[in-house]
PDB file of N, CA, C and O in Angstrom, chain B, residues numbered from 101:
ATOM      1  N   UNK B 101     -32.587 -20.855   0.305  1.00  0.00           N
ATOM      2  CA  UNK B 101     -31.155 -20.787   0.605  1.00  0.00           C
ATOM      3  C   UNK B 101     -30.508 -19.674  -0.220  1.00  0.00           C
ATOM      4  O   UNK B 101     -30.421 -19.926  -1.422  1.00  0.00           O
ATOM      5  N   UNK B 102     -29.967 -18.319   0.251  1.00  0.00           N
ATOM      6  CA  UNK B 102     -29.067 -17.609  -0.274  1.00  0.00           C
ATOM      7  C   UNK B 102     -27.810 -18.239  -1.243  1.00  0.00           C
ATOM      8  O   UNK B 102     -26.813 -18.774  -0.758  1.00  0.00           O
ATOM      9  N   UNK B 103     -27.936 -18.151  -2.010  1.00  0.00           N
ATOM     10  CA  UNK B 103     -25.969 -17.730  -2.921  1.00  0.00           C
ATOM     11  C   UNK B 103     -25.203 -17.723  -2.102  1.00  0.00           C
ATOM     12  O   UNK B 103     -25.528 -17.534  -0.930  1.00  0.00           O
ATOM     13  N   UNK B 104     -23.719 -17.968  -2.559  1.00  0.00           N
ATOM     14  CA  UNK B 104     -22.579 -17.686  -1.487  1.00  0.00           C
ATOM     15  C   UNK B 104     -22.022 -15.893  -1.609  1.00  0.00           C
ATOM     16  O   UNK B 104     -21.601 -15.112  -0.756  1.00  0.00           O
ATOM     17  N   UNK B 105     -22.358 -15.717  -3.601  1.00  0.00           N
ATOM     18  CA  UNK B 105     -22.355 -14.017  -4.091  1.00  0.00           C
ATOM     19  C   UNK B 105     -23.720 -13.185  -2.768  1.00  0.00           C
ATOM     20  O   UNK B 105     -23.446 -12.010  -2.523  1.00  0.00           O
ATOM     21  N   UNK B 106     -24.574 -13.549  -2.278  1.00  0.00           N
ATOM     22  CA  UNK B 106     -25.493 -13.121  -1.751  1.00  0.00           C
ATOM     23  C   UNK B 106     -25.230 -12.759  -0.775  1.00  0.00           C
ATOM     24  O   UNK B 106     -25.185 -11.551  -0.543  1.00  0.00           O
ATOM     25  N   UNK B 107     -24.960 -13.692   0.150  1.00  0.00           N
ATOM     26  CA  UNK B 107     -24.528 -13.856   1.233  1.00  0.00           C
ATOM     27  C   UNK B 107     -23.155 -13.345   1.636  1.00  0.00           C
ATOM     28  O   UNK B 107     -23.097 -12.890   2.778  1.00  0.00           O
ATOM     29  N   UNK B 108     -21.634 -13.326   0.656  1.00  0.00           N
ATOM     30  CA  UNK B 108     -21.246 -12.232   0.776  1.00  0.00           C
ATOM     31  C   UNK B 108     -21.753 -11.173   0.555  1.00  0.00           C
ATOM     32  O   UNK B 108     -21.547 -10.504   1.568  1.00  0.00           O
ATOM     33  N   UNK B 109     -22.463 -10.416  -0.368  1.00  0.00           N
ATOM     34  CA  UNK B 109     -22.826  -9.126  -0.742  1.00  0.00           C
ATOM     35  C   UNK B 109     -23.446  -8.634   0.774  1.00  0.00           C
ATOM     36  O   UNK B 109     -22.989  -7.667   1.383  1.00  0.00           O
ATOM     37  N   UNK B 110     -24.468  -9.403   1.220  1.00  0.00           N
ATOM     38  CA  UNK B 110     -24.916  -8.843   2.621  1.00  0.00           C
ATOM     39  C   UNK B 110     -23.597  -8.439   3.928  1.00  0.00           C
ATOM     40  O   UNK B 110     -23.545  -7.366   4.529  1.00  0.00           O
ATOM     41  N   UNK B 111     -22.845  -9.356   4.077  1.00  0.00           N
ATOM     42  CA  UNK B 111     -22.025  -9.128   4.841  1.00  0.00           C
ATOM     43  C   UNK B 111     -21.328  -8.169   4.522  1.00  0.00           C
ATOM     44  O   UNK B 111     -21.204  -7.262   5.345  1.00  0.00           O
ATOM     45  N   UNK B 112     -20.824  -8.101   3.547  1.00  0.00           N
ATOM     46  CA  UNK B 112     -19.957  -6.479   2.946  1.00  0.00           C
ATOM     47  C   UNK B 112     -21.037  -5.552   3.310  1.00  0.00           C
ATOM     48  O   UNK B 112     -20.414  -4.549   3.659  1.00  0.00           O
ATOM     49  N   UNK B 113     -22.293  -5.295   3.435  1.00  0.00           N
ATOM     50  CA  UNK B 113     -23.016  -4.061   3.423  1.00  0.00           C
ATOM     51  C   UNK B 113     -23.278  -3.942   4.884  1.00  0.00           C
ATOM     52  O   UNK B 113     -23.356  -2.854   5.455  1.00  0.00           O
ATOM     53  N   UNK B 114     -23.412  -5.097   5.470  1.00  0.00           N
ATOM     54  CA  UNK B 114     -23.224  -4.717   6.956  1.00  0.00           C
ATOM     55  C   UNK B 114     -22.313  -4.321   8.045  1.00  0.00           C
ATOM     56  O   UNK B 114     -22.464  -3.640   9.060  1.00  0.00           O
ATOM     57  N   UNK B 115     -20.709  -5.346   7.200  1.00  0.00           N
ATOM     58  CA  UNK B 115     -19.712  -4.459   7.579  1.00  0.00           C
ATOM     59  C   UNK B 115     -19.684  -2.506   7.495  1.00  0.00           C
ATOM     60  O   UNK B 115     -19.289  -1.661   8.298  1.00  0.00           O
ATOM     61  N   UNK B 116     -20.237  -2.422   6.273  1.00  0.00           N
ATOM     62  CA  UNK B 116     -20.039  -1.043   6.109  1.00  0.00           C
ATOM     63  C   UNK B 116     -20.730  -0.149   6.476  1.00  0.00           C
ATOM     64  O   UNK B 116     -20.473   1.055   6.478  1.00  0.00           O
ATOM     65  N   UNK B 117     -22.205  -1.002   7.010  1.00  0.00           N
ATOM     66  CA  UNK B 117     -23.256   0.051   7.958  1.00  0.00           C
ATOM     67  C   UNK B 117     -23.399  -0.231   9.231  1.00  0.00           C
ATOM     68  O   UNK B 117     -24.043   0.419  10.054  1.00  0.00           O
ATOM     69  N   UNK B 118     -22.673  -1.404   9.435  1.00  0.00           N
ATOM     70  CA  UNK B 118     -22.622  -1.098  11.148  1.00  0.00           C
ATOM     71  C   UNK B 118     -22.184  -0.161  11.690  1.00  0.00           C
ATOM     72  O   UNK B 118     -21.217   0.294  11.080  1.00  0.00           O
ATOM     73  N   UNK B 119     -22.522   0.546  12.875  1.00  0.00           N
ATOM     74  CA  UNK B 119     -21.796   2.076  13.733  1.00  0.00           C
ATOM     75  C   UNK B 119     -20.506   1.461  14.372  1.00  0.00           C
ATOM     76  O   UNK B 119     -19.618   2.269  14.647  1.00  0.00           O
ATOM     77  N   UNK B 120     -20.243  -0.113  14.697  1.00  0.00           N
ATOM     78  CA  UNK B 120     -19.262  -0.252  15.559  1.00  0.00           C
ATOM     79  C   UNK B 120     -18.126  -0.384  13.927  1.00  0.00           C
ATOM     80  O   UNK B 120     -16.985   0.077  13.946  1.00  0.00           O
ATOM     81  N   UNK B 121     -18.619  -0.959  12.865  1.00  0.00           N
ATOM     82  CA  UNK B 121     -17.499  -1.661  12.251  1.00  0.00           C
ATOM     83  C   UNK B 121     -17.006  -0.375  10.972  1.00  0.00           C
ATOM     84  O   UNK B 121     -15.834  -0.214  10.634  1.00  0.00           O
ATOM     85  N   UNK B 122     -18.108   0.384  10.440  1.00  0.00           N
ATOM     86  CA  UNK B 122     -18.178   1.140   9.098  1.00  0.00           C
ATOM     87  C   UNK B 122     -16.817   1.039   8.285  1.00  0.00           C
ATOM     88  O   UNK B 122     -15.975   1.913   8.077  1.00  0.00           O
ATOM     89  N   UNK B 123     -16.867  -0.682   7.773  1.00  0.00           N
ATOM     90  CA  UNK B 123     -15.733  -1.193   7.089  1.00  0.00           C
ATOM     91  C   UNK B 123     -16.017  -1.574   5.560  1.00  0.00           C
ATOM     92  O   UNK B 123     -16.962  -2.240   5.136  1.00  0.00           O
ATOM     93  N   UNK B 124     -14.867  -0.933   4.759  1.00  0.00           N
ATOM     94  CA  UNK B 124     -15.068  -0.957   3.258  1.00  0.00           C
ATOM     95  C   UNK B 124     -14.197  -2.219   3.219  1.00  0.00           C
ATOM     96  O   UNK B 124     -14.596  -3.284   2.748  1.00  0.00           O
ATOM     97  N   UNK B 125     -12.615  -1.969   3.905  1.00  0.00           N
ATOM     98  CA  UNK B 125     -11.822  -2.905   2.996  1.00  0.00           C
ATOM     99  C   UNK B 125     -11.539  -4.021   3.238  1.00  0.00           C
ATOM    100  O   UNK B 125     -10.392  -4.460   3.162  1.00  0.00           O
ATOM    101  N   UNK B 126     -12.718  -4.790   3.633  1.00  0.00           N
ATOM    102  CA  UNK B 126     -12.826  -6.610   3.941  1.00  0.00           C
ATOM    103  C   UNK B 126     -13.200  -7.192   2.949  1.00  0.00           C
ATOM    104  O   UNK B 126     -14.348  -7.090   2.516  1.00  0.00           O
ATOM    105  N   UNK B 127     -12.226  -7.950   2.384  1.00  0.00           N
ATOM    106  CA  UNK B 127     -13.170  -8.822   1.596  1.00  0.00           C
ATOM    107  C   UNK B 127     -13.941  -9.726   2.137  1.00  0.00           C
ATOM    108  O   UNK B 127     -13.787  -9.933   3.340  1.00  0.00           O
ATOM    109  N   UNK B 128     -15.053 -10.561   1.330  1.00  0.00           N
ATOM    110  CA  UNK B 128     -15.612 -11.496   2.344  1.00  0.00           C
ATOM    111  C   UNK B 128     -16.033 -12.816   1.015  1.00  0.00           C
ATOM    112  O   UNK B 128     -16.500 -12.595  -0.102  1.00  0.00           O
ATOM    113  N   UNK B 129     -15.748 -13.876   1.500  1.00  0.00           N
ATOM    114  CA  UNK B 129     -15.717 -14.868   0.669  1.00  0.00           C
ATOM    115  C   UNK B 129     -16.626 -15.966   1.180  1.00  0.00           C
ATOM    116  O   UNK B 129     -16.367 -16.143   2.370  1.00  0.00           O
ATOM    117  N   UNK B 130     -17.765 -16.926   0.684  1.00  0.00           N
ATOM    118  CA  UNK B 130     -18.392 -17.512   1.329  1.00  0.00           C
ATOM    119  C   UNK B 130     -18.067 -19.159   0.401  1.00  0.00           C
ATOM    120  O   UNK B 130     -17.779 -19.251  -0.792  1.00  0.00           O
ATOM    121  N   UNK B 131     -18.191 -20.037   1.165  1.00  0.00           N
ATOM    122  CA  UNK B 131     -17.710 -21.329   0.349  1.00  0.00           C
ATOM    123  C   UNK B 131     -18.833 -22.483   1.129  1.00  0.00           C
ATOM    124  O   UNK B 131     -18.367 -23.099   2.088  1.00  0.00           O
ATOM    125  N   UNK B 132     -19.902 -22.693   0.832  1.00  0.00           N
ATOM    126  CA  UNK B 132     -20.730 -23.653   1.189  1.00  0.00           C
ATOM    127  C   UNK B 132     -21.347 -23.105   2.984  1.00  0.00           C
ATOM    128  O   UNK B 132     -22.286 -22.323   3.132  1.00  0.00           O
ATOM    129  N   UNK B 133     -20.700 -23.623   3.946  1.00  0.00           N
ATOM    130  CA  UNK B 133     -21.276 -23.057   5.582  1.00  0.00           C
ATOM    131  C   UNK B 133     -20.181 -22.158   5.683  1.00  0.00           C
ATOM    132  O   UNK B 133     -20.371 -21.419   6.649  1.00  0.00           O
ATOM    133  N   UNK B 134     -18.926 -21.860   4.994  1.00  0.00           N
ATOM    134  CA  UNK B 134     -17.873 -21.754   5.366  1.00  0.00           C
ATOM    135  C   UNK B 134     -17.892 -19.691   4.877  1.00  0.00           C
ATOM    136  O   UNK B 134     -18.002 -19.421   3.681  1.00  0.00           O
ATOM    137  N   UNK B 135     -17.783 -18.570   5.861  1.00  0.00           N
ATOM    138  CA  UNK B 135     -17.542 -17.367   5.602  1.00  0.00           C
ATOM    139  C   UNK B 135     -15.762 -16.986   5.927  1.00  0.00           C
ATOM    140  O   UNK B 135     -15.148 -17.223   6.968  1.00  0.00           O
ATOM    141  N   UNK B 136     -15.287 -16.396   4.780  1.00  0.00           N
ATOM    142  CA  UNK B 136     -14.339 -16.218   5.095  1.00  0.00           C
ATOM    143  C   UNK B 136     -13.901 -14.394   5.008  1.00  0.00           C
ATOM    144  O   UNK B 136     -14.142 -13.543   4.153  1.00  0.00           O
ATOM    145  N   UNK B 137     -13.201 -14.347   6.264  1.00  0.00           N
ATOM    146  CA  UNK B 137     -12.968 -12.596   5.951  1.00  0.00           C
ATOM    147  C   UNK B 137     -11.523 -12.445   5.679  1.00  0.00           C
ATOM    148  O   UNK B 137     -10.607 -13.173   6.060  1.00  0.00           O
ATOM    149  N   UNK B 138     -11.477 -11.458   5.011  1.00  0.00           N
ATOM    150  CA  UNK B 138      -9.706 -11.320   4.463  1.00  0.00           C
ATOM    151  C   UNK B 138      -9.123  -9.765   4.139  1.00  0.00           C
ATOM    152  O   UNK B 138      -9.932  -9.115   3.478  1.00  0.00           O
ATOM    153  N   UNK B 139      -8.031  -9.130   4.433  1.00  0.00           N
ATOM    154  CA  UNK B 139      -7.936  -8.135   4.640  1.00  0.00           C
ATOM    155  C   UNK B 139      -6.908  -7.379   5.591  1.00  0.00           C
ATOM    156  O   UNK B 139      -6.180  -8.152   6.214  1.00  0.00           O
ATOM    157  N   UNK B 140      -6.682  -5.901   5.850  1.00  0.00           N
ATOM    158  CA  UNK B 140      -5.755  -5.812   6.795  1.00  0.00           C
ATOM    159  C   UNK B 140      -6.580  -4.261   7.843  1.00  0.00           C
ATOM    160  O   UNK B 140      -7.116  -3.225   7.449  1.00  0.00           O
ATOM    161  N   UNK B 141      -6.400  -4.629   8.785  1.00  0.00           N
ATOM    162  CA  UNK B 141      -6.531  -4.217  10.086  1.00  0.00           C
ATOM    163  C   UNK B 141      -5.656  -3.066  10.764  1.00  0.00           C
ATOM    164  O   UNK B 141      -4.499  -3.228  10.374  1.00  0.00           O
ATOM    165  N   UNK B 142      -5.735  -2.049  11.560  1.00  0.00           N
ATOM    166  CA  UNK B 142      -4.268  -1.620  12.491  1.00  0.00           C
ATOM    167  C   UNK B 142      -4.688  -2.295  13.630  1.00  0.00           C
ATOM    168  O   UNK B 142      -3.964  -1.648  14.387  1.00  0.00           O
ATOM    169  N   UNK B 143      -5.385  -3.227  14.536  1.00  0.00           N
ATOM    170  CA  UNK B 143      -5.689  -3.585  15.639  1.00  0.00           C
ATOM    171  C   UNK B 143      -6.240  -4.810  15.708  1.00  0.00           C
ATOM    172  O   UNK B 143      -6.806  -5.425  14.804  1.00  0.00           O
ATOM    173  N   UNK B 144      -5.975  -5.268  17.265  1.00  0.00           N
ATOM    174  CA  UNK B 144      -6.581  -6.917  17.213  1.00  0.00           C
ATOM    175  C   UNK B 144      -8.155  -6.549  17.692  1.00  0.00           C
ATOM    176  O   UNK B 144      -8.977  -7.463  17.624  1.00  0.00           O
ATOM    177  N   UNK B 145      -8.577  -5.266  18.161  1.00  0.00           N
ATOM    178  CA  UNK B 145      -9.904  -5.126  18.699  1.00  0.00           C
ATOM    179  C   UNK B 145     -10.676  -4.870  17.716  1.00  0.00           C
ATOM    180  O   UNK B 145     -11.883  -4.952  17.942  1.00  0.00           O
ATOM    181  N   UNK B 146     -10.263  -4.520  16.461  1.00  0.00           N
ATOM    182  CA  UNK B 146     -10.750  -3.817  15.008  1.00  0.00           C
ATOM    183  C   UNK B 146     -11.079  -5.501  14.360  1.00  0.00           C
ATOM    184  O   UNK B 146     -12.114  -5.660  13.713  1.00  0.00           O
ATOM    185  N   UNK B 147     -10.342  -6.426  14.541  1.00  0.00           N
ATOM    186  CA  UNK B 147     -10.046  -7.466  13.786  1.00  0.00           C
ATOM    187  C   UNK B 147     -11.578  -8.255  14.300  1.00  0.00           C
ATOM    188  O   UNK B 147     -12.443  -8.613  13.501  1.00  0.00           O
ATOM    189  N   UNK B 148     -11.668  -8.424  15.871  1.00  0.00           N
ATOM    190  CA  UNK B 148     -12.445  -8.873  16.876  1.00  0.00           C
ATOM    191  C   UNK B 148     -13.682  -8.180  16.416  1.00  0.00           C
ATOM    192  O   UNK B 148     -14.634  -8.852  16.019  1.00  0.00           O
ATOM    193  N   UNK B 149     -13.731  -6.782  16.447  1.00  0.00           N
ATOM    194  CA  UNK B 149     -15.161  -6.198  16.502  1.00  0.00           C
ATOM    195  C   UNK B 149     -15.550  -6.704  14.856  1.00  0.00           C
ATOM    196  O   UNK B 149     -16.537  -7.435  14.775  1.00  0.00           O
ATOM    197  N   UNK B 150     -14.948  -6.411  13.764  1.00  0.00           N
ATOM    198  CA  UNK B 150     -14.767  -7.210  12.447  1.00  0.00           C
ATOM    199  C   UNK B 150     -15.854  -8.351  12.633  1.00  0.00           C
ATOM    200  O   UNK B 150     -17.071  -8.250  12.475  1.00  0.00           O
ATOM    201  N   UNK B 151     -15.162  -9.392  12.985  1.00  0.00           N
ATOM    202  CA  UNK B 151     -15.389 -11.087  12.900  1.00  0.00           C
ATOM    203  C   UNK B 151     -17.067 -11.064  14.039  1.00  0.00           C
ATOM    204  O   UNK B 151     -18.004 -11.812  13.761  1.00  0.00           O
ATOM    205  N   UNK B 152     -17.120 -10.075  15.262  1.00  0.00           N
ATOM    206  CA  UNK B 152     -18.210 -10.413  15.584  1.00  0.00           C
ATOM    207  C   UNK B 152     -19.678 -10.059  14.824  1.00  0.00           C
ATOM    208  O   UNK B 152     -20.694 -10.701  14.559  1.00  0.00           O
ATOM    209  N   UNK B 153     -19.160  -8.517  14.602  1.00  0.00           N
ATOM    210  CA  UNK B 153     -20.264  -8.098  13.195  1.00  0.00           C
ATOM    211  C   UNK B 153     -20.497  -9.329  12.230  1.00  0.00           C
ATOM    212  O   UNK B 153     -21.634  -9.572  11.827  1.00  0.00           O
ATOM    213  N   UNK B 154     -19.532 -10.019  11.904  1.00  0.00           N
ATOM    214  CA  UNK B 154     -19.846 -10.941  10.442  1.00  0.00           C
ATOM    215  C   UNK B 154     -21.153 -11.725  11.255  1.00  0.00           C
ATOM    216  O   UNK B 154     -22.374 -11.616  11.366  1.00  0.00           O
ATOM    217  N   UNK B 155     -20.259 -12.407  11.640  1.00  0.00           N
ATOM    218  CA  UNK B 155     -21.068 -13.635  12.893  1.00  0.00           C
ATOM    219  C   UNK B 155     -22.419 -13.413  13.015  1.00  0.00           C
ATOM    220  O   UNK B 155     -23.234 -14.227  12.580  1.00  0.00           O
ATOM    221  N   UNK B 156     -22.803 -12.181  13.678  1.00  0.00           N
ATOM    222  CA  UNK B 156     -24.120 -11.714  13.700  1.00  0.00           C
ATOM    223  C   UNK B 156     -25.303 -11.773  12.677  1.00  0.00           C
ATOM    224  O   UNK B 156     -26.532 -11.833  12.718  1.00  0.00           O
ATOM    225  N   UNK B 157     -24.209 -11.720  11.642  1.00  0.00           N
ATOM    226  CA  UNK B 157     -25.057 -11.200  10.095  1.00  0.00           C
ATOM    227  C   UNK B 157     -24.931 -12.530   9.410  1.00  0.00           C
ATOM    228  O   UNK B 157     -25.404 -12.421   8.278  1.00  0.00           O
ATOM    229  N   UNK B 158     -24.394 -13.985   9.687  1.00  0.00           N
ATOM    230  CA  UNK B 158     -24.727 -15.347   9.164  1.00  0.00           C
ATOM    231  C   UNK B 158     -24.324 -16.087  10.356  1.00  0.00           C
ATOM    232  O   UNK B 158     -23.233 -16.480  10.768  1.00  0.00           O
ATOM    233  N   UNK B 159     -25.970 -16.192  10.952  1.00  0.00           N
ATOM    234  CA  UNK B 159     -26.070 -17.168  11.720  1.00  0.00           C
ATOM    235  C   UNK B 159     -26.141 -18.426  11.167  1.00  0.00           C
ATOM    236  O   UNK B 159     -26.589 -18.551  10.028  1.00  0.00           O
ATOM    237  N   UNK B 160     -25.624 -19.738  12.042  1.00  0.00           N
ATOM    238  CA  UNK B 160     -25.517 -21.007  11.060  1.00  0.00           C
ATOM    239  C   UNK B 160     -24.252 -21.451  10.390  1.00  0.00           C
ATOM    240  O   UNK B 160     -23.853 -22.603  10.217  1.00  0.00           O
ATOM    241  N   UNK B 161     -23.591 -20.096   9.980  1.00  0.00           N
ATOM    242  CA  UNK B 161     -22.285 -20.294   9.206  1.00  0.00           C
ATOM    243  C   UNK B 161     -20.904 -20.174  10.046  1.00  0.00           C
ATOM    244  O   UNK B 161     -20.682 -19.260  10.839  1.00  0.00           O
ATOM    245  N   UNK B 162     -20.119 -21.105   9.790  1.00  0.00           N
ATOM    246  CA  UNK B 162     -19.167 -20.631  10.231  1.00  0.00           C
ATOM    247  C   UNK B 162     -17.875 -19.715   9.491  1.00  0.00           C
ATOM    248  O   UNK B 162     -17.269 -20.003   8.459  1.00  0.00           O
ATOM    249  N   UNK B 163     -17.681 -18.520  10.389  1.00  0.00           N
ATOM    250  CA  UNK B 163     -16.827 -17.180   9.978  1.00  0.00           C
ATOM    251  C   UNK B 163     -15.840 -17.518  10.634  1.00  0.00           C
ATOM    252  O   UNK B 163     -15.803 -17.692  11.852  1.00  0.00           O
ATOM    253  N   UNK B 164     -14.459 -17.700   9.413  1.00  0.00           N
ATOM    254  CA  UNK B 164     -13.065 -17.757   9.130  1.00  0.00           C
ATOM    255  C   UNK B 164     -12.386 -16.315   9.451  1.00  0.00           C
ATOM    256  O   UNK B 164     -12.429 -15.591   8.456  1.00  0.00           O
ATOM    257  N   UNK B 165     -11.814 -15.750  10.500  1.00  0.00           N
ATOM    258  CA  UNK B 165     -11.243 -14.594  10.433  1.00  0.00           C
ATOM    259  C   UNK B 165      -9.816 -15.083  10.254  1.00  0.00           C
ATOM    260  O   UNK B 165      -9.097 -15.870  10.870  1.00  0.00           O
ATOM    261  N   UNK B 166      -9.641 -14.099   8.870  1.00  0.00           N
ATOM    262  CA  UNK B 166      -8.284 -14.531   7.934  1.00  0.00           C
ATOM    263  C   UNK B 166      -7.537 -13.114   8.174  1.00  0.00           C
ATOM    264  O   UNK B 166      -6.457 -12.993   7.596  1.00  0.00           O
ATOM    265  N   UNK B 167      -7.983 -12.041   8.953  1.00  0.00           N
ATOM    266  CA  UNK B 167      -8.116 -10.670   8.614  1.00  0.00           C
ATOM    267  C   UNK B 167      -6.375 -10.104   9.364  1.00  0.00           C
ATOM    268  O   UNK B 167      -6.103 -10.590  10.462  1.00  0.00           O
ATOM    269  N   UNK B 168      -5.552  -9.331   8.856  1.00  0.00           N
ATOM    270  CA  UNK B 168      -4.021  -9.439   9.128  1.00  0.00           C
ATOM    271  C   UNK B 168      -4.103  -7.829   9.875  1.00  0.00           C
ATOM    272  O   UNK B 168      -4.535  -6.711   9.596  1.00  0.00           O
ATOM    273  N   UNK B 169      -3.525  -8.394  10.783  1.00  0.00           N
ATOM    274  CA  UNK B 169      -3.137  -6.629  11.255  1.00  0.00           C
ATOM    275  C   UNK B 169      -1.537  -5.800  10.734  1.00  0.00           C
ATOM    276  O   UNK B 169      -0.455  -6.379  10.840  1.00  0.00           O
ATOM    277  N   UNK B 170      -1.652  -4.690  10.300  1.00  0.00           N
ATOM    278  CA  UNK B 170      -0.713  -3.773   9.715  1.00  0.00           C
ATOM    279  C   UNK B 170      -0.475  -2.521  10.064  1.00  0.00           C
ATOM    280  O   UNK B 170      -1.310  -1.616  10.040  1.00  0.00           O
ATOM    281  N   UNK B 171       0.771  -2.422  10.429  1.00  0.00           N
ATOM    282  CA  UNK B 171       1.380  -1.586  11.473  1.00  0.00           C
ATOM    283  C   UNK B 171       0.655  -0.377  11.167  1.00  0.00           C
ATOM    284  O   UNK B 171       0.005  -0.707  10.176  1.00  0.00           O
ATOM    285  N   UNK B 172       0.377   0.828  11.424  1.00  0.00           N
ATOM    286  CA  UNK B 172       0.015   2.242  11.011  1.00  0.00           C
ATOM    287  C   UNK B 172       1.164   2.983  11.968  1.00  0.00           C
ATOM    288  O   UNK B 172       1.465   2.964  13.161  1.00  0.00           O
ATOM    289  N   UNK B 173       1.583   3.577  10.885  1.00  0.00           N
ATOM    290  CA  UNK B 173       3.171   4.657  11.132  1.00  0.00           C
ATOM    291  C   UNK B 173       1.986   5.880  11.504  1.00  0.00           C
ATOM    292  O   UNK B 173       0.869   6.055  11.016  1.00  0.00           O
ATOM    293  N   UNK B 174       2.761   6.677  12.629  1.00  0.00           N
ATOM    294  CA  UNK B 174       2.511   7.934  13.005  1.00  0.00           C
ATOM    295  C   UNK B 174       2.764   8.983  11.086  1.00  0.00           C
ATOM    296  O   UNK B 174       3.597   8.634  10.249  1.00  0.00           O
ATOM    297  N   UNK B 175       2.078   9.830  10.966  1.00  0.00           N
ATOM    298  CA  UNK B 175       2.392  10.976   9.894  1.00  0.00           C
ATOM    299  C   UNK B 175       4.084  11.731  10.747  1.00  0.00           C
ATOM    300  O   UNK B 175       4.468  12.094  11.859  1.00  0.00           O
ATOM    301  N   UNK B 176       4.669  11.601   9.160  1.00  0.00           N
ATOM    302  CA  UNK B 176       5.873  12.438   9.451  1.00  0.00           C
ATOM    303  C   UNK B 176       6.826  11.209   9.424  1.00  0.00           C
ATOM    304  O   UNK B 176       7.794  11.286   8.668  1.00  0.00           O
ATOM    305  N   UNK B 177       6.666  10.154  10.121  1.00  0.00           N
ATOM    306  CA  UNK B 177       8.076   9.507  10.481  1.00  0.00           C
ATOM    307  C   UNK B 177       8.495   8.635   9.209  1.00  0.00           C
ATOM    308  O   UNK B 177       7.901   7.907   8.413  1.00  0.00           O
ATOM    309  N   UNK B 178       9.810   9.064   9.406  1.00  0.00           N
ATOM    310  CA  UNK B 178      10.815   8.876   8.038  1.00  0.00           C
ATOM    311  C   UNK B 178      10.563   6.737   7.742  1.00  0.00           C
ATOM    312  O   UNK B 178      10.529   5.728   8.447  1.00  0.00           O
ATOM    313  N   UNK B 179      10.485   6.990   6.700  1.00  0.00           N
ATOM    314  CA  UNK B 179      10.183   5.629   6.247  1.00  0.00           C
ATOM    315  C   UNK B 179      11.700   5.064   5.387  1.00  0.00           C
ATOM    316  O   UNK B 179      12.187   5.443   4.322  1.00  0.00           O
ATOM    317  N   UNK B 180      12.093   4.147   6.248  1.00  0.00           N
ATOM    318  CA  UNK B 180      14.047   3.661   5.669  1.00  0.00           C
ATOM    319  C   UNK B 180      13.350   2.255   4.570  1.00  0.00           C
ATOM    320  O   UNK B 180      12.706   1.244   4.849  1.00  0.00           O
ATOM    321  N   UNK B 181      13.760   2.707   3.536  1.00  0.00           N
ATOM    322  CA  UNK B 181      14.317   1.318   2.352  1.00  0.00           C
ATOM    323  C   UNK B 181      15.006   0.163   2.373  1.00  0.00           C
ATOM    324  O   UNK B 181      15.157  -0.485   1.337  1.00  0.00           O
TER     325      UNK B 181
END
């Protein structure tokens, strides 16, 4: 039986070498069967392709997508206070 440190550590490295996902800034938290991903997104298809990569990479477990989507401003446009 893997660690829950293990078992995240793998999922972080597969997030980041998959061709569909090549994701640094997920955290990934594992708590007994329980994977949890956490983090922010610009898209719900980014969020989706995310959570299916995990899935793939701990079969058996169930993956919590906690993962928040956050607007991405065009460059240039004036940002009001």
């Amino acid at each position: 039986m893997e660690t829950p440190h293990y078992v995240a550590a793998r999922v972080q490295r597969v997030l980041a070498e998959d061709d569909r996902t090549t994701e640094l800034g997920i955290r990934v938290d594992v708590r007994g069967e329980h994977v949890f991903l956490r983090g922010q997104v610009p898209s719900e298809k980014r969020r989706r392709v995310i959570e299916e990569v995990a899935r793939e990479a701990t079969p058996g477990l169930r993956v919590h997508n906690e993962i928040t989507l956050v607007e991405v401003r065009e460059p240039g446009e004036e940002e009001h206070l």
